[in-house]
N, C-alpha and C positions, 0 to 999 in steps of 0.2 A: 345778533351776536352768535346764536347759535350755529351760523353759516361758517363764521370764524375759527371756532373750536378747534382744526385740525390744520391750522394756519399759521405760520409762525413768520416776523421780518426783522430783518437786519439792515438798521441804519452804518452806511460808510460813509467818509467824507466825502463822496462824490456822487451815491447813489443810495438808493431805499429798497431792498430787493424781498419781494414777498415768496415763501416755497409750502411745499406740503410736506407736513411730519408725518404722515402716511405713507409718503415715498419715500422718505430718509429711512423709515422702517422696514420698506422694503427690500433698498439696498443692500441694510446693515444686514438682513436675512440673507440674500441672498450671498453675500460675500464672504458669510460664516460657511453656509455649504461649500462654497467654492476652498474653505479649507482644511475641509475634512482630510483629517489625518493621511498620508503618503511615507514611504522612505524618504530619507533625508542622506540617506550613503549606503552605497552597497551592503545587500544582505545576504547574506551566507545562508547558504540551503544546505544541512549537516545530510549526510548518508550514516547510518551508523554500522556502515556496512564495508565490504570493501569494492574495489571496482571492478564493474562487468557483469555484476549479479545483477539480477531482477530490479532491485531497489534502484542501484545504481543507475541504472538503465534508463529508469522512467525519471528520475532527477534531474537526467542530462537532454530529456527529451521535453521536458517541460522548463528548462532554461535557455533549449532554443526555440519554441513556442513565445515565449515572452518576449526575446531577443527578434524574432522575425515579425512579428505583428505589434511589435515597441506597443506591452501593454505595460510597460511601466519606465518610469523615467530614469532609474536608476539600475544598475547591472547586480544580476543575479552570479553567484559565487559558489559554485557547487565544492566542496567540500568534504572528506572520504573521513569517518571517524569510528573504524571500523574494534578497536582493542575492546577486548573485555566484550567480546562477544556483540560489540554496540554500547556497552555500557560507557565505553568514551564519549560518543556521542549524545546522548542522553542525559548524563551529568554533564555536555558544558552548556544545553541548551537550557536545563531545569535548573542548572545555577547563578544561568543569566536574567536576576529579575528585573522585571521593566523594561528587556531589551526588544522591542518589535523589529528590531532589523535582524535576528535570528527564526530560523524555522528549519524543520526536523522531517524528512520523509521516515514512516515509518514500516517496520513488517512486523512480525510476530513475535521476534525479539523484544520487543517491547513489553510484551507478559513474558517471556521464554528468559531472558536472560536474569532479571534478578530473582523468580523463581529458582532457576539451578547454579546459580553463581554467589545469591545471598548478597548482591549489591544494590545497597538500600537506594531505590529510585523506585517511582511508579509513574504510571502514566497521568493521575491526579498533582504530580509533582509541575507539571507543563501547565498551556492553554491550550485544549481543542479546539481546531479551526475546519477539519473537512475528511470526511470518507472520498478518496479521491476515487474508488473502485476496491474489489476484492480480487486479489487474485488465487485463481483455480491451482488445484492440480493433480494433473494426471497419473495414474498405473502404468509405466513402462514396461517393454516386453523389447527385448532383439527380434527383429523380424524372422530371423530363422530359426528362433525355437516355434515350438509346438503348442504355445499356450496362446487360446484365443482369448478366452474368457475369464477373470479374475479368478471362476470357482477351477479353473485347468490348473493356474497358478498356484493355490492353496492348497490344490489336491497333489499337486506336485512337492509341493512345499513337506506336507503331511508323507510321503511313500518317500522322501529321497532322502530321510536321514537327518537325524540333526543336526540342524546349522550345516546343511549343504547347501542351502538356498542363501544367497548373497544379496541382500539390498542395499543401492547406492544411495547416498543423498551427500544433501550439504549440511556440514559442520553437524554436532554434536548435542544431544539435548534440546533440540531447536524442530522445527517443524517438522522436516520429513522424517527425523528417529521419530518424532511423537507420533505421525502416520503410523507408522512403522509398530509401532508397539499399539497404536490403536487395533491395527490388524490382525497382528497376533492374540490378541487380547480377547479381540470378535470370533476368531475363528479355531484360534487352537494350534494355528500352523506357527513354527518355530523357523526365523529369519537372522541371519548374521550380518546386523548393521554394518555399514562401512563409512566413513566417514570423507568426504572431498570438503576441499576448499570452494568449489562453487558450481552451478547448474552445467555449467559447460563440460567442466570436469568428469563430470557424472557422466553427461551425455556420451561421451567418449570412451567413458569405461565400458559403455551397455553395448556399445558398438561393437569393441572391439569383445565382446562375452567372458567382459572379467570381473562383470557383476549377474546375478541374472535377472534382476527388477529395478526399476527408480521411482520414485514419485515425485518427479522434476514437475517444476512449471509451465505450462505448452509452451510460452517464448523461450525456452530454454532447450526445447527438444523437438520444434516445429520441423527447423533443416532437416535432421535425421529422419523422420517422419517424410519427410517431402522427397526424401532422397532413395527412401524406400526400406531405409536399415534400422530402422521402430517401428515397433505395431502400437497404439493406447489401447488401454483394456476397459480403461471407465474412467470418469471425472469425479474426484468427491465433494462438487458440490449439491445442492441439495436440488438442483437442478439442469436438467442439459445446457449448455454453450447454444445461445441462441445465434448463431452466425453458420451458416448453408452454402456457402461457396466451398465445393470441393479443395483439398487440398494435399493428397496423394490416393491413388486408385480408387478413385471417384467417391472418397467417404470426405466428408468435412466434418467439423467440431461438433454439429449438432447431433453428428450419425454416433458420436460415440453417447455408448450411455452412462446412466449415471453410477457409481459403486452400487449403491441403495438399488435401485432397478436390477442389480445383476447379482444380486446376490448376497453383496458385500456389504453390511449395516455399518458404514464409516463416513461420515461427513465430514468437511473441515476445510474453507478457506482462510485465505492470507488476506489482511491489512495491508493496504496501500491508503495510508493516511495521512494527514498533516498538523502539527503542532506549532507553536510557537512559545516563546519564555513564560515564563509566571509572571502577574503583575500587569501584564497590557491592558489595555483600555479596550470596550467594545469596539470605536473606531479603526482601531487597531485590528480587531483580527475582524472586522467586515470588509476592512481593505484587503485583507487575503481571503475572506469568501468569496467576493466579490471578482477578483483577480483566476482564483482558479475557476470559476465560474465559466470566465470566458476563455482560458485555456481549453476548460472542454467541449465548447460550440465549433473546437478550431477543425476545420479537416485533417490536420497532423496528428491529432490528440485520436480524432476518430479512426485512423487509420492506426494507430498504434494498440491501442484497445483491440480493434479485428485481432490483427496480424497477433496477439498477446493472447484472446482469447478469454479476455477478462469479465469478469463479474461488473458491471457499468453501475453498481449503487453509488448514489452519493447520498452525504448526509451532513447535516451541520447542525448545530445547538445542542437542546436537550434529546434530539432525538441521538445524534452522536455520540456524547456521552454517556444513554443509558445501554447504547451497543455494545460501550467499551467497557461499561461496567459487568456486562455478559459474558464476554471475547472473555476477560480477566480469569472470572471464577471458571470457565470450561477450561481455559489451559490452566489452571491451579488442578483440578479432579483429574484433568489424562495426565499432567505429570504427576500428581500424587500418589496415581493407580499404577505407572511405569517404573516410581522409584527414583523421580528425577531431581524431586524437590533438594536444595542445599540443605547441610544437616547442620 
């Protein structure tokens, strides 16, 4: 009998048919896996940014990634939800609970705007799903001034007057002011922030020398660099750009150094991250780790990283979350030391 145990039959009126309940279990198994969670209708990929930025950028680069290598069944929806400094975009994600067919690119804005704006969201309000990369950024210079070295800049800064020295960035209370006052802060030299709508913006201001620094993103300021009308004076991350292909008068990313190496005690990259609603299931967001995963094995992804000059970490789970819990309290201390915080 004991041979029987895992043997079950079924009489019909025409036949007696013996099977194994060992295989019916392993069917049932495998056909459970086979329907692990997927979209079920287009998902909307929020920017909470506007179009053409950095954020934007890589949103639309990783929704034709997905579109050319049909890593997913259903179409990817890029989506600009840029008001409120991104706060549009972050409240309609953190509103939406249980919804896995929404997800959120993020940048800095993410700690930066409801510190200075007072609009209650946090980044605990979402699901963490993936450190998709950090992005750097660099010290601009116009190529025809006379400052090679960050300490030429500050020491220019310091002999040329108050608020004669002009730095560009984007938008307001947000990353590059926070550079910007990080700087001032380090060193004592006094900068008249300027505020543009986006990196491009910027890049064209430094151009044309009606700013005299930026601390744009390299994707942001490569062409002018390549074209020979920027110079970069240092990287503030906490490490050189490990990428060595030349890329104007024979210096590449790796040649610049880092702020910290030249002088300048300022660290500080950007978030390129990804979330999705409150309330999802693990399923759910391993189907977006999983997916970006293989977004970034892709040669597009890799080549876009180079050409960006980006910080390549990734990260997911608890190691993710305890970043973000870091990222949080440093931009609360430099905006609280700049004055930025809402009152």
């Amino acid at each position: 009998m004991a041979a029987l145990e895992n043997v079950s039959c079924l009489r019909t009126a025409a036949t007696f048919t013996c099977f194994s309940l060992a295989a019916i279990s392993l069917t049932t198994l495998t056909s459970t896996e086979a329907l692990a969670w997927e979209p079920t209708k287009s998902v909307e990929f929020i920017v909470p940014a506007g179009t053409g930025g950095g954020a934007d950028q890589m949103a639309r680069m990783i929704q034709g990634i997905i579109q050319k290598n049909n890593l997913m069944k259903q179409p990817v929806v890029v989506i600009n939800k840029a008001g409120g400094a991104g706060a549009e975009g972050f409240l309609d994600v953190s509103g939406a609970n249980r919804n896995p067919h929404k997800i959120i690119i993020t940048l800095s804005n993410l700690f930066t705007t409801p510190l200075a704006t007072g609009v209650p969201f946090s980044w605990k309000d979402m699901t963490p799903v993936a450190m998709l990369a950090l992005d750097n950024f660099i010290l601009w210079v116009n190529a025809e001034q006379p400052y090679k070295t960050p300490k030429d800049l500050i020491e220019g800064a310091k002999t040329g007057g108050a608020n004669s020295f002009k730095m560009g960035g984007t938008g307001s209370k947000q990353e590059d002011q926070i550079i910007t006052a990080a700087i001032e802060q380090t060193t004592g030299a006094t900068f008249t922030y300027i505020p543009y709508k986006g990196g491009g913006d910027v890049a064209a201001q430094l151009v044309g020398n009606h700013i005299t620094a930026s601390v744009n993103n390299p994707i942001e300021a490569v062409a002018q660099w390549r074209a020979g009308a920027l110079r970069p004076l240092c990287v503030f991350d906490g490490k050189r750009i490990d990428l060595k292909e030349p890329i104007a008068n024979n210096m590449s990313w790796n040649d610049v150094p880092t702020c910290k190496e030249s002088g300048l005690d300022v660290e500080y990259t950007m978030l390129r991250g990804i979330f999705t609603s409150p309330g999802v299931t693990a399923d759910q967001v391993k189907f977006y780790v999983d997916l970006f995963q293989k977004v970034r094995e892709t040669p597009d992804w890799k080549d876009f990283m180079a050409k960006g000059a980006f910080n390549t970490t990734f990260m997911t789970g608890d190691e993710y979350k305890a970043w973000l819990a870091k990222a949080e309290t440093t931009h609360r201390a430099l905006m609280e030391k700049a004055g930025f915080l809402a009152k």
